[in-house]
C-alpha positions as CSV (number, residue, x, y, z in Angstrom):
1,X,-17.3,51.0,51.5
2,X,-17.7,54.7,51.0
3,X,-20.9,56.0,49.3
4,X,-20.3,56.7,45.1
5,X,-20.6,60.0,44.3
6,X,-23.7,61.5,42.6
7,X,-21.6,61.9,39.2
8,X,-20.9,57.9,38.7
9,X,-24.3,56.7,39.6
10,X,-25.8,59.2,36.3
11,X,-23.1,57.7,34.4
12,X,-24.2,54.2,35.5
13,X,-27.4,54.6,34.1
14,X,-26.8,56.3,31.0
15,X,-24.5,53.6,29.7
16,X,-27.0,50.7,31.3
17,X,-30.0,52.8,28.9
18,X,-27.5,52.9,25.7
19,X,-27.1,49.2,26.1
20,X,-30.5,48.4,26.1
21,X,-31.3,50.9,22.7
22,X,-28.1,49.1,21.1
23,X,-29.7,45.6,21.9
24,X,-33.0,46.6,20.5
25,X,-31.5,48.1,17.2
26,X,-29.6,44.7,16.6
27,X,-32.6,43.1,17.6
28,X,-34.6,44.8,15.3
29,X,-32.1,44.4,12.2
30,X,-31.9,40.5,12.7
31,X,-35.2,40.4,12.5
32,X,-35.9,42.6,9.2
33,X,-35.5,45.8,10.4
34,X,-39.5,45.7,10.3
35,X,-40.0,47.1,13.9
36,X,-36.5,48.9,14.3
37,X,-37.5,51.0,17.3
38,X,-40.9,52.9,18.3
39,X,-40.2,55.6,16.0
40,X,-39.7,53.4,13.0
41,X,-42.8,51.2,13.8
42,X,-44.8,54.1,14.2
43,X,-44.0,55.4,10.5
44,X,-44.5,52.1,9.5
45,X,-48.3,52.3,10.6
46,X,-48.5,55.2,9.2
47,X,-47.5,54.6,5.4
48,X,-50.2,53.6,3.7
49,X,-50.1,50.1,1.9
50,X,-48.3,49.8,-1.7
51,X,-51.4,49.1,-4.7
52,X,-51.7,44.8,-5.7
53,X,-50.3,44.5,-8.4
54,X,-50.9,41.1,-11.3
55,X,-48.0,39.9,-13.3
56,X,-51.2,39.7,-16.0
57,X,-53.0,43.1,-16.0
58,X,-51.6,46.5,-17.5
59,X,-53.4,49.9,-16.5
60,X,-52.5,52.6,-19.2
61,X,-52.7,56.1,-19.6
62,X,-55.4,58.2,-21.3
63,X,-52.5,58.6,-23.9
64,X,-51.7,55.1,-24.1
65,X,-55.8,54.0,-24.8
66,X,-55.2,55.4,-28.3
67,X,-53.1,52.7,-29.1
68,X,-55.9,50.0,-28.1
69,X,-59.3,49.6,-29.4
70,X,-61.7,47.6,-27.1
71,X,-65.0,46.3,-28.6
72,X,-67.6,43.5,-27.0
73,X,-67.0,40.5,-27.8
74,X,-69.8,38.8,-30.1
75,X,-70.9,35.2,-31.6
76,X,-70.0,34.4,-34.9
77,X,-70.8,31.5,-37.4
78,X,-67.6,29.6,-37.6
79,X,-68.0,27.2,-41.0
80,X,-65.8,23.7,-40.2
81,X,-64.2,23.5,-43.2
82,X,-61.3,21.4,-44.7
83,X,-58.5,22.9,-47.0
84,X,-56.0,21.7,-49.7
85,X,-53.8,22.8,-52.3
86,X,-54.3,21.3,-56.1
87,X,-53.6,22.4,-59.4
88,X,-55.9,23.5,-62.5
89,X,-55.8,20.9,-65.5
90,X,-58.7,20.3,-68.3
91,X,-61.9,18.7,-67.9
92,X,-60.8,15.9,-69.7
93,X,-64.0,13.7,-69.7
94,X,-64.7,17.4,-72.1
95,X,-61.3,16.3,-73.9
96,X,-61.6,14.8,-77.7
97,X,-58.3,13.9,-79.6
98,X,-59.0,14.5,-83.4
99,X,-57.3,11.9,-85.6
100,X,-57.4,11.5,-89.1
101,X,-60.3,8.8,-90.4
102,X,-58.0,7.7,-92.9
103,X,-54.0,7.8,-92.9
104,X,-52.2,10.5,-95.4
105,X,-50.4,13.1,-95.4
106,X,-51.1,16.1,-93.7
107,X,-51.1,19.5,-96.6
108,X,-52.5,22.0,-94.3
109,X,-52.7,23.2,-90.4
110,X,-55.6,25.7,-90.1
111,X,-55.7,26.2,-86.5
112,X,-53.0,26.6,-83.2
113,X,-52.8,26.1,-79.5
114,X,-54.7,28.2,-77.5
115,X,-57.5,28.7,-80.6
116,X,-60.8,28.5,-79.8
117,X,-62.7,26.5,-82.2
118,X,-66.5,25.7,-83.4
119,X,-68.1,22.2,-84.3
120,X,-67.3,21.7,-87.4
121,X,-64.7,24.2,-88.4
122,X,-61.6,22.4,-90.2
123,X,-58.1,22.0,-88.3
124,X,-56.6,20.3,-90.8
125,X,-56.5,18.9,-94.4
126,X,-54.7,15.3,-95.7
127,X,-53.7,13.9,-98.9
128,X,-56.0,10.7,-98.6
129,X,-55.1,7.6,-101.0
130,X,-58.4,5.9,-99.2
131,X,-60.2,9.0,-100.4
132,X,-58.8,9.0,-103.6
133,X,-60.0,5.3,-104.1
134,X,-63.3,6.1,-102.6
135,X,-63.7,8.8,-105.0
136,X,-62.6,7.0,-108.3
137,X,-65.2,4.2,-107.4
138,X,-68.4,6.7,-107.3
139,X,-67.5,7.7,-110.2
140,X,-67.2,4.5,-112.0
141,X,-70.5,3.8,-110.1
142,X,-72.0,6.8,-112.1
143,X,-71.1,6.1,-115.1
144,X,-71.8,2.1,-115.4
145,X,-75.2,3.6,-113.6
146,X,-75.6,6.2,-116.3
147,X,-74.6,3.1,-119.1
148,X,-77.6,0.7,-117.7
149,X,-80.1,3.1,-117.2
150,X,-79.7,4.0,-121.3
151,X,-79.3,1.1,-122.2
152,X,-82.7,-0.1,-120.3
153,X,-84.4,3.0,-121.9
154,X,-83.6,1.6,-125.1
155,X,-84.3,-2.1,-124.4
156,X,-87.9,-1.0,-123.3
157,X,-88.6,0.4,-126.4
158,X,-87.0,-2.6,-128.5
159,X,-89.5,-4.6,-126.0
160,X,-92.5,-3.0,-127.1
161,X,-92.1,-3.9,-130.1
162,X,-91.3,-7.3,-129.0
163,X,-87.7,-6.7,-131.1
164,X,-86.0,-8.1,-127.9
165,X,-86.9,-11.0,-125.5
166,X,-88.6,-11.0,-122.1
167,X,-84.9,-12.5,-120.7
168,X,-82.8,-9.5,-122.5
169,X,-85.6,-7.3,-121.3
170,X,-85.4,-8.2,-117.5
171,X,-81.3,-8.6,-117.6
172,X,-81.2,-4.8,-118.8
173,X,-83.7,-4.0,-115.8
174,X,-81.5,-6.1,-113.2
175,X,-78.4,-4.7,-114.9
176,X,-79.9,-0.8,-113.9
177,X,-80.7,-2.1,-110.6
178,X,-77.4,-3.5,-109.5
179,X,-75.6,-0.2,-110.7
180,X,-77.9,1.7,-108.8
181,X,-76.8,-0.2,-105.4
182,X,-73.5,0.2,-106.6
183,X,-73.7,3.8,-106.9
184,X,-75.5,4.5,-103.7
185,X,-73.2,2.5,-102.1
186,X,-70.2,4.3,-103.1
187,X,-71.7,7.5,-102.3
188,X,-72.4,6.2,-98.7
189,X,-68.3,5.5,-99.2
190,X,-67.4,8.8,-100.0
191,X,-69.9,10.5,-97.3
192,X,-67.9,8.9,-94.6
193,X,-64.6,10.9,-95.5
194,X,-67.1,14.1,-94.5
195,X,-68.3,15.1,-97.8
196,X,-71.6,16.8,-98.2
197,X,-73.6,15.7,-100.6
198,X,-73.4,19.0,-103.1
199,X,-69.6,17.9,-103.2
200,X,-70.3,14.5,-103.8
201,X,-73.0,15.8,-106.7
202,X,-69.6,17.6,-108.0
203,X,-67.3,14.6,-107.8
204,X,-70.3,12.5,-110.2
205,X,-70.5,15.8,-112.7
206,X,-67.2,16.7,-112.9
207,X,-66.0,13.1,-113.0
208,X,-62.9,14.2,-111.3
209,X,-61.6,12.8,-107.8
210,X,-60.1,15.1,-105.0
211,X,-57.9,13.4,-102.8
212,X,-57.7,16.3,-100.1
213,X,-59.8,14.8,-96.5
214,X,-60.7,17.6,-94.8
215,X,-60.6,16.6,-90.3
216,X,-63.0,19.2,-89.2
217,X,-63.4,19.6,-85.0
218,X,-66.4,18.0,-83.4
219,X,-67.5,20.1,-80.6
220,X,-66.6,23.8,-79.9
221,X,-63.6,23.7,-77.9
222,X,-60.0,25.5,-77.2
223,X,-57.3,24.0,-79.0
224,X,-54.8,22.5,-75.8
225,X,-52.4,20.5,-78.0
226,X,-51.2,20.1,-81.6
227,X,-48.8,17.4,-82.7
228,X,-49.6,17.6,-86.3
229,X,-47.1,19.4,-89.1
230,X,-47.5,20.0,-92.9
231,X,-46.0,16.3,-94.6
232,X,-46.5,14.6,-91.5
233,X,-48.3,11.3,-92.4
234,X,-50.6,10.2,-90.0
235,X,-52.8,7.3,-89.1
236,X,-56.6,6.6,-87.7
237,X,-55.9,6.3,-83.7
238,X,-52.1,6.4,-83.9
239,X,-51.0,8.8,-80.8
240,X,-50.2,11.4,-80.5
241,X,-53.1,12.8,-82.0
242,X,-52.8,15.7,-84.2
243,X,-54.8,18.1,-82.4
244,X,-56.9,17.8,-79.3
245,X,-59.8,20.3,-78.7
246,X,-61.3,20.4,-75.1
247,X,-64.7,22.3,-73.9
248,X,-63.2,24.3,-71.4
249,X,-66.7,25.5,-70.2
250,X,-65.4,23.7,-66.9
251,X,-61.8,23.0,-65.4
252,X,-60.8,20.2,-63.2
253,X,-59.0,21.1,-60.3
254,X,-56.5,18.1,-58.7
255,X,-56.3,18.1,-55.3
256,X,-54.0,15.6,-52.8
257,X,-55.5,15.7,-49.5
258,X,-54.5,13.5,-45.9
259,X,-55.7,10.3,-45.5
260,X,-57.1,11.6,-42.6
261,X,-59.2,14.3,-43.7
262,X,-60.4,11.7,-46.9
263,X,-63.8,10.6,-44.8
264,X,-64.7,14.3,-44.8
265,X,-65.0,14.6,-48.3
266,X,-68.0,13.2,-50.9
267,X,-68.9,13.3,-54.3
268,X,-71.4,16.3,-54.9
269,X,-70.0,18.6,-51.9
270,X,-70.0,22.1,-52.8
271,X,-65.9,23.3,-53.4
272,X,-64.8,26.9,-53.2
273,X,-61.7,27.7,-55.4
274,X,-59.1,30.6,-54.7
275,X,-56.2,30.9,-57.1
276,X,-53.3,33.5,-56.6
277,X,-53.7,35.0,-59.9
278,X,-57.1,36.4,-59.2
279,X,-56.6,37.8,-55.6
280,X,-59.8,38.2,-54.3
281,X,-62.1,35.6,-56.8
282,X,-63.7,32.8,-55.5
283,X,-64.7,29.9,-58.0
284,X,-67.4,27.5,-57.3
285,X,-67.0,23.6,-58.0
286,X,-67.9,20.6,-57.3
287,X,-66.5,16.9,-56.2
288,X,-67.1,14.6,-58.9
289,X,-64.4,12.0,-58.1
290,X,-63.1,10.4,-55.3
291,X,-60.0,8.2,-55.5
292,X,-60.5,4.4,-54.7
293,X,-57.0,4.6,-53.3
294,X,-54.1,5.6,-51.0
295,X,-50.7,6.9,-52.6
296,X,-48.6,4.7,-50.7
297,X,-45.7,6.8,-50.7
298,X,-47.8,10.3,-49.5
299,X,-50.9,8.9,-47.7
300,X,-53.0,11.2,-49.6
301,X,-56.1,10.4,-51.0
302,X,-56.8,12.3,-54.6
303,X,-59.6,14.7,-54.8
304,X,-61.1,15.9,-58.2
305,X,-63.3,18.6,-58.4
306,X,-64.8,20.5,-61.4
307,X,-64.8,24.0,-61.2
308,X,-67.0,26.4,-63.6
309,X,-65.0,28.5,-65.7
310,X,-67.9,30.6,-67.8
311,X,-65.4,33.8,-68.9
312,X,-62.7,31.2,-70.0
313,X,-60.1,32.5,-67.5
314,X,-58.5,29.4,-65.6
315,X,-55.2,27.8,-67.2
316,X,-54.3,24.6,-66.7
317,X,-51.5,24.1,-63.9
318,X,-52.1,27.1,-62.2
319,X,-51.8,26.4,-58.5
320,X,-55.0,26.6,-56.6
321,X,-56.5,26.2,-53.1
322,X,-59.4,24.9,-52.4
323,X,-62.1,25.0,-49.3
324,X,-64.9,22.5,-49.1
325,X,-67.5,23.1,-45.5
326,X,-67.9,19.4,-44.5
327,X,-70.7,19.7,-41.6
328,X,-72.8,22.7,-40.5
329,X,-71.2,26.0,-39.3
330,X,-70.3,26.4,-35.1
331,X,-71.6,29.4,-33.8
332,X,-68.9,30.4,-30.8
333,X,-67.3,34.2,-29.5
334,X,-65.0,35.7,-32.2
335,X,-62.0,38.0,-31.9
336,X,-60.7,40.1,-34.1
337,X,-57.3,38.6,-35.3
338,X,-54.8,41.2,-33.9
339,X,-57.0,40.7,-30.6
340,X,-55.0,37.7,-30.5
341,X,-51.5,37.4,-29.0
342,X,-49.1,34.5,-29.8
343,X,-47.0,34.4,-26.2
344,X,-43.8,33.1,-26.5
345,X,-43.9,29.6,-24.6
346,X,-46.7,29.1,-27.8
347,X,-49.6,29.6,-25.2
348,X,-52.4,32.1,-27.6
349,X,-53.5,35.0,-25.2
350,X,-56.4,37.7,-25.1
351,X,-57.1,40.9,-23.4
352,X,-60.1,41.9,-21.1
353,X,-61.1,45.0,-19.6
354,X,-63.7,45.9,-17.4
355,X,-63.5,49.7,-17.1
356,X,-61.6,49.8,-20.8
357,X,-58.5,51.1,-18.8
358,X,-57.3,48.1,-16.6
359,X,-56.8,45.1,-18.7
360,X,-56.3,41.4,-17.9
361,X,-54.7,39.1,-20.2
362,X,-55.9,35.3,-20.5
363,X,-55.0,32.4,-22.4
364,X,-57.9,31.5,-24.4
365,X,-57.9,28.5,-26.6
366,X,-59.1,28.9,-30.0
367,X,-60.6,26.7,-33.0
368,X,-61.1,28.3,-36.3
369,X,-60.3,31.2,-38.2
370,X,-62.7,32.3,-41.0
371,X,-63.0,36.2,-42.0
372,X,-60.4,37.8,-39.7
373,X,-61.8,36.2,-36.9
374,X,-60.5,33.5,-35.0
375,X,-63.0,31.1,-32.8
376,X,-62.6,31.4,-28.9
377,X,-63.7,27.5,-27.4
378,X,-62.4,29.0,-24.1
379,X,-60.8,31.9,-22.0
380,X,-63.1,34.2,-23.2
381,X,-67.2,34.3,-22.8
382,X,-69.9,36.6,-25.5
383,X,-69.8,40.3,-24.4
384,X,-67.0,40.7,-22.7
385,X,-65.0,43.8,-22.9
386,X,-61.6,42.6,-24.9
387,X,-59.0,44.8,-26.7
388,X,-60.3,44.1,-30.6
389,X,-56.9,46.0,-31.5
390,X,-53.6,46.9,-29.9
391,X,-53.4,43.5,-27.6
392,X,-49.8,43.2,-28.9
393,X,-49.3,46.4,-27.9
394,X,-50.5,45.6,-24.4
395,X,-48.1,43.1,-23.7
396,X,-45.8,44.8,-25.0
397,X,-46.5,47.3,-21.7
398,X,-46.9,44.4,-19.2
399,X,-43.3,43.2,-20.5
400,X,-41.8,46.4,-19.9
401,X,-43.6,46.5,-16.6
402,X,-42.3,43.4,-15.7
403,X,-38.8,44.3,-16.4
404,X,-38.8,47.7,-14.5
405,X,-40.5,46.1,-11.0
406,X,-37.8,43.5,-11.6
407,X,-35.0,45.8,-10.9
């Protein structure tokens, strides 16, 4: 065979050398395109290495720390406390119905709801047959015990000078006595419709009978209910009665709590009242009953508490919350409430920094809140760095962080 030329043997190995860089190419492409050649493996070496980055950390901008406020985190007295929501009614152990002694008529009202009344002042006047009676019999009285006392005047001087008998002598005497009775008994009568003894001295002079019974209040009190009207007859213990005065010095406050919350509770504990008409107050009480049974129907267990009321503000129904601490106060690491993140699988997340421009967020599991602060049990130790404010803002930026690296 003759000898190829110098030409075909170049040609020879240039296609045998573009062969071998086409098989190293597809080589390299199949395999990621990671070492696509000795020029792309050497820029690889000489790139350097892309930052770690945390699906949980955010690093922001000296611009962006103005949103965020970082303070350590400190210990706080946490109080374990139970709540519940009652309503305000009157002390009614404080509560006295005022009936008439004696049935009549009612002629005048002298007080209305909402008054506030004094021990003895007069609500309300009654025509009073009972009275009337009472009253006609002291004066009788009076005047068969005026009768017998002149007449044993006279029969003492008709005695000493033996112009009467011993026997007519000592009838006259029992005769004075027996009227006497009779007229300190009907006084004692007339007393019990409330009059004073100046008005009964009146009734004997004037020998004339008033049948108006005057109901007078006994103890100093608010008027809370009138059932009474001018011609109304009324009778002793017949309901409803016509006024009712209650001491509102004090309030009760009715409370429904869970059956299983009613072991926290006990008669004496210390009760702290908060009413939304007085934003801001805090009334203290006490529990002073204890109910002996569960509603079937709710499971709740009722609580009553009286609560001071010194200025006379509370009204009765006026919804009212109250807190009661049942066991000494925890002492555990306490953020800020917008520290405090509510992620949206329900999981309660907080923010920690280090450098107070990195941050790292955790789930941290929490226990109380009392006094803008809510009590961290875990996720988060005493004096760590931890955003105080802004922590919704920072994951806000780690969402939108999340989004962009997605694309």
């Amino acid at each position: 065979m003759a000898p190829r030329p110098p030409n075909s043997r170049l040609s020879a190995a240039v296609a045998a050398a573009l062969f071998a860089v086409v098989g190293v190419v597809y080589w390299s492409w199949h395999s990621g395109g990671s070492n696509s050649g000795l020029g792309a493996t050497t820029a690889n070496a000489d790139a350097p290495n892309p930052p770690a980055h945390s699906d949980d950390s955010v690093d922001l901008s000296d611009t962006q720390l103005d949103a965020v406020k970082v303070e350590p985190v400190e210990e706080r007295d946490f109080p374990i406390e139970k709540d519940a929501i009652g309503s305000i009614d009157f002390n009614q152990n404080l509560s006295v119905q005022v009936f008439t002694p004696y049935q009549g008529r009612i002629i005048a009202l002298f007080a209305e709801v909402g008054d506030d009344v004094k021990k003895g002042q007069t609500l309300f006047t009654i025509d009073s047959p009972d009275l009337l009676q009472a009253e006609s019999t002291l004066i009788a009285a009076a005047g068969v015990m005026d009768l017998t006392t002149r007449n044993l005047a006279r029969l003492k001087e008709l005695y000493a000078t033996r112009a009467v008998s011993q026997r007519d002598f000592d009838q006259g005497t029992s005769d004075q006595q027996t009227a006497e009775g009779n007229l300190r008994a009907a006084r004692d009568a007339v007393r019990l419709f409330g009059k004073t003894d100046d008005e009964i001295d009146k009734i004997v002079t004037d020998r004339k009978a008033d049948p108006t019974l005057v109901v007078k209040s006994s103890i100093d009190g608010r008027i809370t209910a009138r059932n009474a009207a001018p011609g109304l007859f009324v009778q002793p213990g017949n309901a409803p009665a016509p006024f009712t005065v209650t001491d509102i010095s004090t309030m009760w406050m009715l409370a429904n709590v869970a059956e299983t919350d009613s072991p926290a509770f006990r008669v004496g504990q210390p009760v702290q009242v908060t009413l939304d008409a007085f934003s801001g107050r805090v009334f203290d009480g006490t529990i002073t009953t204890i109910g002996a049974s569960v509603d079937p129907n709710t499971r709740r267990v009722l609580v009553r508490s009286e609560v001071k009321d010194p200025q006379h503000e509370l009204r009765a129904g006026m919804f009212a919350n109250f807190t009661i601490r049942v066991a000494s106060p925890e002492r555990s690491p306490a953020i800020p409430i917008d520290g405090v993140v509510r992620e949206g699988d329900g999981t309660m997340t907080a923010w920690v920094t280090a450098d107070r421009r990195h941050f790292s967020r955790r789930v941290v599991k929490l226990g109380e809140q009392h006094a803008g602060y809510w009590q961290v049990l875990s996720g988060v130790k005493a004096g760590e760095l931890a955003a105080t404010e802004g922590a919704l803002f920072l994951s806000n930026q780690l969402a939108i962080a999340s989004t962009e690296g997605g694309k």
